[in-house]
C-alpha atoms as one frame of an Amber mdcrd trajectory, in Angstrom:
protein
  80.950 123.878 115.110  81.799 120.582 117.487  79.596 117.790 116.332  79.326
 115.385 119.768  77.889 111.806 118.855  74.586 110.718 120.557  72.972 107.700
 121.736  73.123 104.950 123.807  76.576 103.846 123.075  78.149 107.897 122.297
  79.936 107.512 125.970  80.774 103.698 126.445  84.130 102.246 126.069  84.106
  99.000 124.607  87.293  96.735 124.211  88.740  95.633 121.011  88.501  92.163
 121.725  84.777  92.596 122.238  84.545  94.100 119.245  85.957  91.196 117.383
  84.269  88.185 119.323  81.022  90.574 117.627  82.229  90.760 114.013  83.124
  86.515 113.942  80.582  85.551 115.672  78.282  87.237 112.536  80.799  87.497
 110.071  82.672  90.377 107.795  83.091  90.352 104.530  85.703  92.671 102.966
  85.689  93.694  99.328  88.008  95.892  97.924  89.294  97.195  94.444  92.681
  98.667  93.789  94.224  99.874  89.997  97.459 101.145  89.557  97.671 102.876
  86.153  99.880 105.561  84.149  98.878 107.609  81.524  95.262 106.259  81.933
  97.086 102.922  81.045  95.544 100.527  83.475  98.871  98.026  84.549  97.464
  96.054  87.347  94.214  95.097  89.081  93.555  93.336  91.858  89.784  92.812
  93.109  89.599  91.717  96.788  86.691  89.863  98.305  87.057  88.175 101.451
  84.803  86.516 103.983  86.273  86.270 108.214  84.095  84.614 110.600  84.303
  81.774 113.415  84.120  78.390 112.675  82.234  75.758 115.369  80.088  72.586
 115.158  77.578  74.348 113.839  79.583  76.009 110.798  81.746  73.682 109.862
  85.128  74.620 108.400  84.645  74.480 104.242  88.499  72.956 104.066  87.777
  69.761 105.972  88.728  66.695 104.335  85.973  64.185 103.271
């Protein structure tokens, strides 16, 4: 059985760097956990949270010096 996506945007191409200019201009956050382990040992963790977006007047940068 073919499944074929529907909608108004199942047929448009849209370019990556369109894409992108969307995601910043709302923001993405990006979480992530990852656990290596043997023998149900648990040897490293690392927990990933991370928030990308643009940065203008309006939203100012949160490393600008005082």
């Amino acid at each position: 059985m073919t499944v074929t996506p529907e909608g108004p945007l199942a047929h448009q191409q849209i370019a990556l760097v369109d894409v992108l200019d969307r995601l910043l201009a709302g923001g993405v956050v990006i979480t992530g956990d990852l656990t290596l382990r043997i023998a149900d040992v648990d040897l490293v963790r690392i927990d990933l949270r991370a928030l990308i977006s643009s940065v203008n007047a309006n939203v100012p940068s949160p490393w600008e010096e005082l």
